[in-house]
Z-matrix of the N, CA and C atoms (Angstrom, degrees):
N
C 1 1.452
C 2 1.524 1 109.86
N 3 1.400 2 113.37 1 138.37
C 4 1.621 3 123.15 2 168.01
C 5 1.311 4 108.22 3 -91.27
N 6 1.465 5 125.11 4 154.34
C 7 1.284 6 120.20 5 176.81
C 8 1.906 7 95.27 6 -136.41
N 9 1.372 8 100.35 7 101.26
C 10 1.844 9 89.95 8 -175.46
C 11 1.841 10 86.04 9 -90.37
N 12 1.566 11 97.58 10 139.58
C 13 1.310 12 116.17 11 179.38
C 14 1.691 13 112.37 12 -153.39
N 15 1.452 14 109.17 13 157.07
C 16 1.453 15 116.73 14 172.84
C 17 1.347 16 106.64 15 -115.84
N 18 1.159 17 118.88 16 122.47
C 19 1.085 18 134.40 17 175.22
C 20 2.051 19 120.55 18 -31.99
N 21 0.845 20 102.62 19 89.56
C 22 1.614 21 117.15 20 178.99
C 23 1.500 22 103.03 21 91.90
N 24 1.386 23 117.46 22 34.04
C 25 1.316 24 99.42 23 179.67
C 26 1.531 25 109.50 24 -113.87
N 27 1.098 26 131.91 25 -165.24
C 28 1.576 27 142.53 26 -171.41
C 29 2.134 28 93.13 27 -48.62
N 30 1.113 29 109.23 28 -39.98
C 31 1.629 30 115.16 29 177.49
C 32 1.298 31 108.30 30 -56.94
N 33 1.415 32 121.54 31 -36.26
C 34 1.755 33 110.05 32 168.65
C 35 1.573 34 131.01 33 -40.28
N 36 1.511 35 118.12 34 -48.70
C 37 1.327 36 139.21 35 154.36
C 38 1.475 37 104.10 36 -30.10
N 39 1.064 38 119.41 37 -96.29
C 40 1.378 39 116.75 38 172.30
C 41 1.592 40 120.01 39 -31.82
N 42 1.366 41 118.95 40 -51.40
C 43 1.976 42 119.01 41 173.44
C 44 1.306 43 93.83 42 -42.09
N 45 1.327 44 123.66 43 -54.03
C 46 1.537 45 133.27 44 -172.06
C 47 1.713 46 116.11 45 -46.62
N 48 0.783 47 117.18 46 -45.44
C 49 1.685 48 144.74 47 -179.62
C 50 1.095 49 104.23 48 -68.11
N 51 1.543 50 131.29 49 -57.08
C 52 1.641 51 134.04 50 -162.62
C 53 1.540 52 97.79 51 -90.50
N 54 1.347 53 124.87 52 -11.42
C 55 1.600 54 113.12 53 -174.68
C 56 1.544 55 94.15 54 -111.61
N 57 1.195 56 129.03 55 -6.39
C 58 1.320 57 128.40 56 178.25
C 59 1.904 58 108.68 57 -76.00
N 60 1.420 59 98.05 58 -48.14
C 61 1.393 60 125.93 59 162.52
C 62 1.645 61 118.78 60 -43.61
N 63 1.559 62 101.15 61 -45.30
C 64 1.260 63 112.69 62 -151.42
C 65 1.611 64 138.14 63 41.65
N 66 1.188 65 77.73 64 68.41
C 67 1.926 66 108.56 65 -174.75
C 68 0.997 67 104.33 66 -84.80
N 69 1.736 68 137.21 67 102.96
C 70 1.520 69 135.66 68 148.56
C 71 1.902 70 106.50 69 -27.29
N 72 1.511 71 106.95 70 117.00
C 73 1.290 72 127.00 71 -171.45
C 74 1.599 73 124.06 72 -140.17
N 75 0.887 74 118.39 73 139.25
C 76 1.631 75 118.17 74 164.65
C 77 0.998 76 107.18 75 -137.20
N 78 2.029 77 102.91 76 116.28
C 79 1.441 78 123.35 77 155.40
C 80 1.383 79 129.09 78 -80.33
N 81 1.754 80 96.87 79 135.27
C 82 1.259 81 110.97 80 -158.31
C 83 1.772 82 85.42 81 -124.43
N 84 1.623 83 103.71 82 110.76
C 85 1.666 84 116.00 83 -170.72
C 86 1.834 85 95.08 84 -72.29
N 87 1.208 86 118.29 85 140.35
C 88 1.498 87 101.96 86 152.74
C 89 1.832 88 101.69 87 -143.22
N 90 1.732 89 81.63 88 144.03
C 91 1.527 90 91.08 89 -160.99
C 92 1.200 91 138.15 90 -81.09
N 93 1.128 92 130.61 91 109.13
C 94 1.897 93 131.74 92 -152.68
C 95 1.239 94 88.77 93 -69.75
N 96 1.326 95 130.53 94 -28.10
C 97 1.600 96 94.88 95 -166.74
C 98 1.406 97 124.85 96 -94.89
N 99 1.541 98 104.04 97 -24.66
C 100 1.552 99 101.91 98 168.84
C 101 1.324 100 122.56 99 -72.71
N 102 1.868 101 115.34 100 -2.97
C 103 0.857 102 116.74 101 176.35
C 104 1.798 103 113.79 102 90.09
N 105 1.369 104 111.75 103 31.00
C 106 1.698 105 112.31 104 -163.17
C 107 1.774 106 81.92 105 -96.30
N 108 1.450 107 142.69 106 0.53
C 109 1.664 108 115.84 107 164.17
C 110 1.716 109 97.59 108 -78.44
N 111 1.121 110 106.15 109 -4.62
C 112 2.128 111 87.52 110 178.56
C 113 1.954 112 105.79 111 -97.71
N 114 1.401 113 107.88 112 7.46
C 115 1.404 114 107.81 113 177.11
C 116 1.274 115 116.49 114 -70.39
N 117 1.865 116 134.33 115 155.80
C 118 0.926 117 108.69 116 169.14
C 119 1.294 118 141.04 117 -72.94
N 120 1.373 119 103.51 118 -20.09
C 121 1.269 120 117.74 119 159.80
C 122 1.431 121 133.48 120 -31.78
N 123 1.228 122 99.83 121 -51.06
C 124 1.592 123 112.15 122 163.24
C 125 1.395 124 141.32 123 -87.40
N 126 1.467 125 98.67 124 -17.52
C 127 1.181 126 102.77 125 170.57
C 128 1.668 127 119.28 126 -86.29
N 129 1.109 128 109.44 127 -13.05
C 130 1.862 129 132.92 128 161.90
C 131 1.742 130 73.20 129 -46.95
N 132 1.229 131 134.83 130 -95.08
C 133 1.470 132 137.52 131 -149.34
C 134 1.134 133 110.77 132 -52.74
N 135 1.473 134 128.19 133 -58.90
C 136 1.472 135 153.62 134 -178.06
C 137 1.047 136 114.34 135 -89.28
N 138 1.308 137 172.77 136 -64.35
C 139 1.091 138 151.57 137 -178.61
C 140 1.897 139 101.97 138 96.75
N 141 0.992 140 97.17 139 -72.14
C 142 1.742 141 130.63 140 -178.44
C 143 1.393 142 105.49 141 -30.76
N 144 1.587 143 104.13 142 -48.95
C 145 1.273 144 131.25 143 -169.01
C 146 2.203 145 96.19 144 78.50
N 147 1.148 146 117.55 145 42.37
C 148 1.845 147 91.70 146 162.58
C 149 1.630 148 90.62 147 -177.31
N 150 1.586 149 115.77 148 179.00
C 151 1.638 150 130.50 149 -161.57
C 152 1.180 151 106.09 150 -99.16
N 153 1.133 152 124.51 151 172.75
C 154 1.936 153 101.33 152 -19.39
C 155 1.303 154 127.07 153 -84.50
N 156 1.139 155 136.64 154 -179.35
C 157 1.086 156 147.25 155 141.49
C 158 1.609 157 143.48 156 -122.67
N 159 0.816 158 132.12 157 157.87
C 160 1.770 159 144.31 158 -167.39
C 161 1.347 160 116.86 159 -123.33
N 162 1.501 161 105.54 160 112.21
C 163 1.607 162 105.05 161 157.03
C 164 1.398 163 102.76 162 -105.19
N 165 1.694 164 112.84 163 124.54
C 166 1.193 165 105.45 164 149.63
C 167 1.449 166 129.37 165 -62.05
N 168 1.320 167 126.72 166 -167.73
C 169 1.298 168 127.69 167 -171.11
C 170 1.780 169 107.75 168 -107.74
N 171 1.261 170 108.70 169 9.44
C 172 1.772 171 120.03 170 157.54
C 173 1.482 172 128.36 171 -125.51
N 174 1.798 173 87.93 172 19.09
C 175 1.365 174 111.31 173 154.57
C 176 1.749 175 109.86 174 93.31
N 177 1.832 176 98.96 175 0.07
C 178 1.459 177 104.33 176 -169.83
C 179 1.828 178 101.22 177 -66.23
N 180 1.578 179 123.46 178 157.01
C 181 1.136 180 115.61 179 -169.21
C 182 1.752 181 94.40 180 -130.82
N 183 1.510 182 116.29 181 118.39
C 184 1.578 183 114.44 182 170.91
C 185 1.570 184 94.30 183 -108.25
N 186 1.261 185 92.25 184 140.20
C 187 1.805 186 114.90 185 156.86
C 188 1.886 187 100.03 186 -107.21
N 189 2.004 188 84.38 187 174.39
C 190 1.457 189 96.87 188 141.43
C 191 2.212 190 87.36 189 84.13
N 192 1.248 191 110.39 190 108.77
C 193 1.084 192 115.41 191 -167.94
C 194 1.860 193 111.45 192 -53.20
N 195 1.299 194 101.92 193 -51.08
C 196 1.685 195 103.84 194 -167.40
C 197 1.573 196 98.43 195 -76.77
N 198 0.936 197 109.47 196 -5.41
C 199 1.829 198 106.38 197 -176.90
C 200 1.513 199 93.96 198 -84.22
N 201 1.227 200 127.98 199 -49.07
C 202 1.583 201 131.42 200 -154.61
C 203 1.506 202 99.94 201 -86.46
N 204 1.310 203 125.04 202 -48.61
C 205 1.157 204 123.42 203 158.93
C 206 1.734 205 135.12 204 -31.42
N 207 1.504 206 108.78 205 -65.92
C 208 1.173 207 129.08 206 164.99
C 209 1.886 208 111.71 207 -51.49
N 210 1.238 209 111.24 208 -27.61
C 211 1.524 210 105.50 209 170.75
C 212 0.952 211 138.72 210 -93.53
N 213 1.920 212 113.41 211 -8.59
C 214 0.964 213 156.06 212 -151.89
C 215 2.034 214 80.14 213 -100.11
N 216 1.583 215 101.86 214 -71.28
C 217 1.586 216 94.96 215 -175.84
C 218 1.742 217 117.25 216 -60.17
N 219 1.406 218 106.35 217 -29.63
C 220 1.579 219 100.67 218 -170.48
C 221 1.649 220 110.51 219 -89.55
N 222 1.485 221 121.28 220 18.24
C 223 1.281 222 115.82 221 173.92
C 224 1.880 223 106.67 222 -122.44
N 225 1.632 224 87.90 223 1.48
C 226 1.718 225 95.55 224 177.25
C 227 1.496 226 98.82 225 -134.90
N 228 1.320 227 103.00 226 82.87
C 229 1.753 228 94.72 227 -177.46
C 230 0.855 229 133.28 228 -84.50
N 231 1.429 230 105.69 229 -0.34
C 232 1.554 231 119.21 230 -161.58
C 233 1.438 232 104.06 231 -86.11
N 234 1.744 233 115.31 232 -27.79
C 235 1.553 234 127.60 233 -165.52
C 236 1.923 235 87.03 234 -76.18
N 237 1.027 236 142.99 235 -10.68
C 238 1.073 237 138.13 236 176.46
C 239 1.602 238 108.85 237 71.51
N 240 1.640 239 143.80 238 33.59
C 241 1.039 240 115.43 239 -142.74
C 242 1.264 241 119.80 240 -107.90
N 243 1.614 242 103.69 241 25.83
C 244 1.821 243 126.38 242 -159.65
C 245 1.482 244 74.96 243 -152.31
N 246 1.525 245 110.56 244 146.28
C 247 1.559 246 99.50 245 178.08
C 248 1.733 247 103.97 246 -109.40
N 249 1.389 248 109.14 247 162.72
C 250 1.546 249 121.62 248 -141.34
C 251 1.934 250 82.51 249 -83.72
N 252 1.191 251 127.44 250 -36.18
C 253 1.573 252 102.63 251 -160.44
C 254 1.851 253 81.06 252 -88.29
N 255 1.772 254 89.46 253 158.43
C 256 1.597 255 108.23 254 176.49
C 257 1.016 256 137.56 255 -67.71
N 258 1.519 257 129.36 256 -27.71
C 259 1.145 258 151.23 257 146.30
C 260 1.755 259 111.78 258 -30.82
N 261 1.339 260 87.47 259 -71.00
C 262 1.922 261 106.62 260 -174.03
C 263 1.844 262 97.40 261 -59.89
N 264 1.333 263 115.96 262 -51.62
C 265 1.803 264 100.31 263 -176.47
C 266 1.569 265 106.32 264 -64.41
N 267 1.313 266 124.93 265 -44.81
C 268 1.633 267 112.61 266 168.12
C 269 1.389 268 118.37 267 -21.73
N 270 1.609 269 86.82 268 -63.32
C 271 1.749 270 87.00 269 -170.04
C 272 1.448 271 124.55 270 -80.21
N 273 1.621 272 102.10 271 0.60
C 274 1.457 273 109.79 272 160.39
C 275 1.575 274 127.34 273 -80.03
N 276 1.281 275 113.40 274 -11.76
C 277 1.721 276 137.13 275 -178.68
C 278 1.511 277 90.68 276 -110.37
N 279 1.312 278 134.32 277 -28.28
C 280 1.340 279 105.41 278 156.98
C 281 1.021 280 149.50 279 -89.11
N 282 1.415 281 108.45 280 -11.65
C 283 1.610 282 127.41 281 156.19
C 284 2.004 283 113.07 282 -54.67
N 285 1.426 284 99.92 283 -44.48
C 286 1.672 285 112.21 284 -167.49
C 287 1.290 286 96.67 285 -72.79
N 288 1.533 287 115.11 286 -53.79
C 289 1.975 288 108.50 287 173.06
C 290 1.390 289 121.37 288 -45.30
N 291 1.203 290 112.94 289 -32.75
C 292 1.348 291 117.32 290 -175.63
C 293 1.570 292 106.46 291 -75.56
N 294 1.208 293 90.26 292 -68.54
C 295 2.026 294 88.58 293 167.50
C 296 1.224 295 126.22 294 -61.40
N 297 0.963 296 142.78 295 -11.56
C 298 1.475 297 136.21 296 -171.44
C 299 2.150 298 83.17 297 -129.61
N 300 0.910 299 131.51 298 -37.45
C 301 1.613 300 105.63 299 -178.90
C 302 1.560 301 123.16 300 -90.17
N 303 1.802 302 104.99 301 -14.30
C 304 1.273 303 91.43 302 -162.82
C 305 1.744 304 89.95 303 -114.24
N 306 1.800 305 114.40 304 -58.71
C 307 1.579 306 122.20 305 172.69
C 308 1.340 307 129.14 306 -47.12
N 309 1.458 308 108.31 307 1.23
C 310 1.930 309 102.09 308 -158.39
C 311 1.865 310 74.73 309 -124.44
N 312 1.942 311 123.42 310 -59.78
C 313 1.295 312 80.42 311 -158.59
C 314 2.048 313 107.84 312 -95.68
N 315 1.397 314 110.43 313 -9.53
C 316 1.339 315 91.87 314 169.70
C 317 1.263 316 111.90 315 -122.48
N 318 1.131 317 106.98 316 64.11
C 319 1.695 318 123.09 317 155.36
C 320 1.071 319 115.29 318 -126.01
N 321 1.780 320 124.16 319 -82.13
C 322 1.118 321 146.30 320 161.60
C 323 1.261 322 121.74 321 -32.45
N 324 1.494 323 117.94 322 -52.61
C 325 1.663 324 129.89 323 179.89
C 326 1.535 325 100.72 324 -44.41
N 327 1.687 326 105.22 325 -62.91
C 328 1.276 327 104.09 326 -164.30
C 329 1.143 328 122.51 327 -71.32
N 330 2.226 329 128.83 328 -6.89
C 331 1.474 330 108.30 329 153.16
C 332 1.301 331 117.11 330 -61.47
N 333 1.714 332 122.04 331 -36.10
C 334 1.223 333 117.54 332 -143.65
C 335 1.186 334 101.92 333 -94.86
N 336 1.094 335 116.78 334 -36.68
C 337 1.710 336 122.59 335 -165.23
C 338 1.819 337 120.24 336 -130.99
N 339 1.441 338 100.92 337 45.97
C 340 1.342 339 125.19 338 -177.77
C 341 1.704 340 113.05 339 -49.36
N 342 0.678 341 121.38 340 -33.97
C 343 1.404 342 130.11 341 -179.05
C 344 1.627 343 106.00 342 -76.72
N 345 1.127 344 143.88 343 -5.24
C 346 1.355 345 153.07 344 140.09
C 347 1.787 346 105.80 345 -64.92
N 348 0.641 347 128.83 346 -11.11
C 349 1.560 348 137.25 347 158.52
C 350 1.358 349 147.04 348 -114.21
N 351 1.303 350 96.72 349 -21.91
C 352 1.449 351 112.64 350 -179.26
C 353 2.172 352 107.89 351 -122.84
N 354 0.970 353 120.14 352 79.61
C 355 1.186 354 117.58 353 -165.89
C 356 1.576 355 119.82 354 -73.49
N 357 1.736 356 115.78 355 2.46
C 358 1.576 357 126.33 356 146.24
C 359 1.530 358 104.95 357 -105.69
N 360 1.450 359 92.84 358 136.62
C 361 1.259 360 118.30 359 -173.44
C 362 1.894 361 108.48 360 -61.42
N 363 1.008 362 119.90 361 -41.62
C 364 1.559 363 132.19 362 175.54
C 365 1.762 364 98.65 363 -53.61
N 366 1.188 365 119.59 364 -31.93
C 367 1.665 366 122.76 365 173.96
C 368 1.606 367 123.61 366 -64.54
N 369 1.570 368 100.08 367 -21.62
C 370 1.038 369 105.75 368 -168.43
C 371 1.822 370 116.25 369 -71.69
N 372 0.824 371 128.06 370 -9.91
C 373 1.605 372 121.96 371 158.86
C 374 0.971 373 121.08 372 -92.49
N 375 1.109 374 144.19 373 -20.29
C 376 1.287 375 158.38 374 172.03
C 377 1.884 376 107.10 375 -75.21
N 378 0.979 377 108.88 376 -24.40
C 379 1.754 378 124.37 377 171.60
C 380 1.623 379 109.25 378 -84.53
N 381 1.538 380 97.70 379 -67.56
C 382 2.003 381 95.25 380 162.88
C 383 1.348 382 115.86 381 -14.70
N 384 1.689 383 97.98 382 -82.21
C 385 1.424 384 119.86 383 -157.26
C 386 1.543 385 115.36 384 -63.67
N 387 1.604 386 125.14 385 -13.91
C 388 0.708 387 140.58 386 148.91
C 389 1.529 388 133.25 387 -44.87
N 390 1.806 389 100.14 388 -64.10
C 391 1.486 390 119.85 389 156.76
C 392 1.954 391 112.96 390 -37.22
N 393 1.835 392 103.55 391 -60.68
C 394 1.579 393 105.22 392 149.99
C 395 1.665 394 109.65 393 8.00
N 396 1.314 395 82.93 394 -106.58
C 397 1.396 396 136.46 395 -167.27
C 398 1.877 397 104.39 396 -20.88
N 399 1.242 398 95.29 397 -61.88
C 400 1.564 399 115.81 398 -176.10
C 401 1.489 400 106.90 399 -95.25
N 402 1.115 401 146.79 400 -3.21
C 403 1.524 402 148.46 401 121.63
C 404 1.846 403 116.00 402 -49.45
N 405 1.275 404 77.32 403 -43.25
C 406 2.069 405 63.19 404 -177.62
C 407 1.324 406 104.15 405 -94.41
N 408 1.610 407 142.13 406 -42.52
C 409 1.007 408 108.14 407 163.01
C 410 1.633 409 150.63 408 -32.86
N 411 1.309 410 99.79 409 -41.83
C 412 1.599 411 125.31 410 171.44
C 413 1.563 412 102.65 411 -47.48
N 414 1.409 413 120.65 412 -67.58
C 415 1.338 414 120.14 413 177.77
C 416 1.699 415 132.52 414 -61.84
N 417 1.553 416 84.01 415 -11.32
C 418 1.805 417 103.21 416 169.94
C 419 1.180 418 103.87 417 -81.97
N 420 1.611 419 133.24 418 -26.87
C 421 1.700 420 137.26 419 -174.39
C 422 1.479 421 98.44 420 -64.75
N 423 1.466 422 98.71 421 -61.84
C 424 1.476 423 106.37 422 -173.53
C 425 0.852 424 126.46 423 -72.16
N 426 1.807 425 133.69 424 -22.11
C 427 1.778 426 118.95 425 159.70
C 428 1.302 427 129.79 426 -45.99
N 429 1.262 428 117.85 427 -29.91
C 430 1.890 429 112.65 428 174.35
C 431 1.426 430 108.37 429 -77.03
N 432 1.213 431 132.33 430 0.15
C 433 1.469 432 138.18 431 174.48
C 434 1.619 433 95.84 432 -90.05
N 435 0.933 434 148.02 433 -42.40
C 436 1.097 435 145.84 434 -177.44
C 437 1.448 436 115.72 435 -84.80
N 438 1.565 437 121.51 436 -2.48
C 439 1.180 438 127.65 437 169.49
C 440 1.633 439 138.12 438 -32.12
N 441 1.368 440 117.40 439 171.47
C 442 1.839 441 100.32 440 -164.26
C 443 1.744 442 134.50 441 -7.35
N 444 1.324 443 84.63 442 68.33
C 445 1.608 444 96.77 443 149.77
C 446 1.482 445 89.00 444 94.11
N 447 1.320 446 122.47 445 -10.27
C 448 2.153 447 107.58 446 174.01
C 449 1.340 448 123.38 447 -44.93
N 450 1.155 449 101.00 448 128.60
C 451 1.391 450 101.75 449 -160.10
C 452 1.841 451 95.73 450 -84.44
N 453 1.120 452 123.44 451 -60.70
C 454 1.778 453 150.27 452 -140.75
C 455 1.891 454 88.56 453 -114.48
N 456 1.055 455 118.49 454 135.67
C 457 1.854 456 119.17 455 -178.68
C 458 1.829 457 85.96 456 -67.81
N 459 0.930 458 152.07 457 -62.86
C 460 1.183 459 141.41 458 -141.52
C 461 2.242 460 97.75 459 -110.58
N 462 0.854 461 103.06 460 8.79
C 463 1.829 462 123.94 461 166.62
C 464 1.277 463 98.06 462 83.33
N 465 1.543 464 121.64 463 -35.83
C 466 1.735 465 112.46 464 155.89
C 467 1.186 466 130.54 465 -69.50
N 468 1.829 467 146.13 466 177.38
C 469 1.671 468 113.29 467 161.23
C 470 1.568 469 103.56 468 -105.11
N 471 1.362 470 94.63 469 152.83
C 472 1.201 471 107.03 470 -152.66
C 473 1.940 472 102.42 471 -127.58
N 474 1.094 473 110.59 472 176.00
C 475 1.876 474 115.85 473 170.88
C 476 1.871 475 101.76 474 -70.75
N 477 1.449 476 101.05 475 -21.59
C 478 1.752 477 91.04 476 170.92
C 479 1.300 478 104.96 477 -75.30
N 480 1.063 479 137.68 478 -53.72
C 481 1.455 480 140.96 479 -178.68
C 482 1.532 481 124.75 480 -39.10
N 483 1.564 482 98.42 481 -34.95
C 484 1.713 483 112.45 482 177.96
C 485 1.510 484 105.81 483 -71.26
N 486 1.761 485 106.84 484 -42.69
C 487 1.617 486 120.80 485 -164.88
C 488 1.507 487 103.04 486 -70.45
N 489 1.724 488 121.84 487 -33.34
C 490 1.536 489 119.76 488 171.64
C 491 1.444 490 113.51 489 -49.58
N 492 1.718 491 101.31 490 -64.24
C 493 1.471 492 108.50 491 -164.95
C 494 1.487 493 110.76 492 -71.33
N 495 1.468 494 123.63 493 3.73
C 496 1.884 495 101.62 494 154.45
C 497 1.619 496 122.54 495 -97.42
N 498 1.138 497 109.24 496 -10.84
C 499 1.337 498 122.71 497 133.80
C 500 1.426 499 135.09 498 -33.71
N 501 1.148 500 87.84 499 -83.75
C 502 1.742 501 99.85 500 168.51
C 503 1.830 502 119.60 501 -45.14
N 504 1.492 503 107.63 502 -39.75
C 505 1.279 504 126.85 503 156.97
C 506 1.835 505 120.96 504 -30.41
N 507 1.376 506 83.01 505 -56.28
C 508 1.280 507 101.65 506 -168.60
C 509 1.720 508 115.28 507 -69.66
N 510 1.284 509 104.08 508 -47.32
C 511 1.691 510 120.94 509 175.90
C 512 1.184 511 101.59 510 -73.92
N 513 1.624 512 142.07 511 -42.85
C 514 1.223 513 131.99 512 -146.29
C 515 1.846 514 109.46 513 -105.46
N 516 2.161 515 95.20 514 -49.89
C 517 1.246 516 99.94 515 155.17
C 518 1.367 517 155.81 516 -30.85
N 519 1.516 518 90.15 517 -53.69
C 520 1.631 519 127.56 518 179.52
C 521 1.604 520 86.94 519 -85.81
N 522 1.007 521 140.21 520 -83.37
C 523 1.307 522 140.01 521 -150.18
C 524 1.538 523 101.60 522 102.71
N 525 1.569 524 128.91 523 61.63
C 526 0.938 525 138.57 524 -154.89
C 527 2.291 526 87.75 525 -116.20
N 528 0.987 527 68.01 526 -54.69
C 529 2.050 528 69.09 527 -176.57
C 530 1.832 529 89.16 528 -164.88
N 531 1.824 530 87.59 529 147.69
C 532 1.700 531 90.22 530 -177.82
C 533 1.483 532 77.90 531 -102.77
N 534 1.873 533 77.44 532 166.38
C 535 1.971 534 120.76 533 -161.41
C 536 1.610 535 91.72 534 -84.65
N 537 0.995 536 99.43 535 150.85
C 538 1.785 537 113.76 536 161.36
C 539 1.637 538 106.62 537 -74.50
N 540 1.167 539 113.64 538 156.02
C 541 1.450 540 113.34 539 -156.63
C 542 1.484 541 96.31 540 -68.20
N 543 1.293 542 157.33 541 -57.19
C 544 1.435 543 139.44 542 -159.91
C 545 1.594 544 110.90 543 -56.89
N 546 1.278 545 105.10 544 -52.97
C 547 1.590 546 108.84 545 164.60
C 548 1.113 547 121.74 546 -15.25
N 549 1.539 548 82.89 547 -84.53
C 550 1.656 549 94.00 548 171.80
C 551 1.725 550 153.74 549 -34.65
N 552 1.488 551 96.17 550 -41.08
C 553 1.403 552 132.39 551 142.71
C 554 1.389 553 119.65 552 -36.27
N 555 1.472 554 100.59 553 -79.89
C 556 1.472 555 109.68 554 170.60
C 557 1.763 556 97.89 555 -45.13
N 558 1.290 557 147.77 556 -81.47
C 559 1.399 558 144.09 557 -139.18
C 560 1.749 559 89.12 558 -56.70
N 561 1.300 560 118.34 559 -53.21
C 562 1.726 561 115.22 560 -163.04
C 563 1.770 562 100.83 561 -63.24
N 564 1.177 563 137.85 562 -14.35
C 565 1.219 564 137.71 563 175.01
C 566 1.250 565 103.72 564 -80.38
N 567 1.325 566 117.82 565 -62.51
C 568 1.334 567 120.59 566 163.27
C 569 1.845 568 133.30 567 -26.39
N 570 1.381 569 90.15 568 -43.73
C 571 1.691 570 113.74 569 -164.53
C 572 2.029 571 82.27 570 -81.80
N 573 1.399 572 94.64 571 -21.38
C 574 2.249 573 86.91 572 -175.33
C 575 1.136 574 107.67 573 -72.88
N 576 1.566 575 119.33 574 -45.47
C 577 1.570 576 111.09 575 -170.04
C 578 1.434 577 126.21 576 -62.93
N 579 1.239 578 95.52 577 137.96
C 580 1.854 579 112.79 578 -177.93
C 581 1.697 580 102.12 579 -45.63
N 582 1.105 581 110.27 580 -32.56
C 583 1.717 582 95.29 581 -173.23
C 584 1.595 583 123.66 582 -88.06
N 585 1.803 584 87.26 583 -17.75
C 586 1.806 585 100.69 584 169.65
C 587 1.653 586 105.93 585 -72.55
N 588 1.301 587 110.10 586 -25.68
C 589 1.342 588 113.57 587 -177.69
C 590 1.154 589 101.41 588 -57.23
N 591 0.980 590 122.35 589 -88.17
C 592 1.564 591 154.67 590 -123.84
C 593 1.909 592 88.97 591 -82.21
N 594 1.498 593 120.18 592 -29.82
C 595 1.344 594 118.48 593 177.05
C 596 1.353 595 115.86 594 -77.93
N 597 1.438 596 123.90 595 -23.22
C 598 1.304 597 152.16 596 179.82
C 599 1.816 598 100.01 597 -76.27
N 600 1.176 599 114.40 598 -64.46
C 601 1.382 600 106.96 599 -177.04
C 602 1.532 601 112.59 600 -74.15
N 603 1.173 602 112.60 601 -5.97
C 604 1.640 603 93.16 602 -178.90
C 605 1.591 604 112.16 603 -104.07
N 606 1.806 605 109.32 604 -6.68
C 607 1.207 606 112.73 605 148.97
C 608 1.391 607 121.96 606 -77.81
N 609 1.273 608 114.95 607 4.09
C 610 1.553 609 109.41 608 -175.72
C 611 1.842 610 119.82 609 54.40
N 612 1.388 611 95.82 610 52.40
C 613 1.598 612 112.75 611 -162.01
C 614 1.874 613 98.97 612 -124.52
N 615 1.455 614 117.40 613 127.98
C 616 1.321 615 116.48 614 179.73
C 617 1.689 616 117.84 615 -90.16
């Protein structure tokens, strides 16, 4: 398996997942800033032009975070990482939609990459703080889920758990907005496991 990823970006979640797994892998970095997801090279893989992405090892290619995730748990079932009754995986794809469809691109986008929204430059703080706005709320949804002493959003860890903590990455890492205390919690548990480690150092991420 290939794992094309940018270093601390939405593709970390997923690094997180395949080393949790311990999936024989080779990461293949590609670089957001010079702009190598608009190469053709990559876009032969991606299409999309951005991470992550997956080559399987018969050359099949998944994008698209909750897709790669979700296949990631249903070809390792044993790691449990979607939970088995139907009810409970709903609300595990609804936790990840929320984070990965609503917090990553109109929250986050709009601190980082405001100018995709605001096409006068004088807009551009007013777009950030906005991004703000709808980043910290999001993490205000999810602190009462993590309530007395929960360790895991669904009490096992799960592909929601991976999709929080690059999030959390992002606000806590970056110093983008601090977490409400369960969050937070949750990210330093996160930051313990051997596979957050080991995904963290091979992005060269502190």
């Amino acid at each position: 398996m290939k794992l094309f990823y940018a270093p601390g970006a939405c593709s970390l979640g997923i690094h997180v997942l395949i080393e949790e797994l311990g999936l024989p892998h080779e990461g293949v970095l590609v670089n957001l800033r010079d702009g190598q997801q608009f190469s053709d090279d990559y876009k032969a893989i991606n299409p999309k032009a951005k991470v992550p992405a997956i080559v399987l090892d018969d050359g099949t290619v998944l994008t698209e975070w909750i897709a790669i995730a979700n296949y990631l748990a249903a070809t390792n079932p044993a790691a449990q990482l979607v939970p088995s009754s139907p009810v409970e995986a709903a609300r595990c794809n609804e936790l990840v939609a929320y984070i990965n469809g609503w917090m990553h691109p109109q929250g986050f986008a709009r601190i980082f990459r405001p100018e995709r929204f605001a096409p006068n430059p004088e807009d551009k703080e007013a777009v950030r703080e906005q991004g703000r706005k709808i980043f910290a709320e999001g993490f205000d949804l999810i602190e009462p889920v993590l309530a007395d002493g929960r360790e895991w959003l669904l009490g096992a860890f799960s592909i929601a758990d991976a999709a929080l903590f690059y999030v959390s990455f992002w606000a806590e890492g970056r110093q983008t907005i601090p977490l409400p205390p369960n969050v937070s919690a949750h990210y330093a548990r996160m930051k313990a496991r051997p596979a957050v480690a080991r995904a963290m150092e091979q992005e060269r991420l502190s």
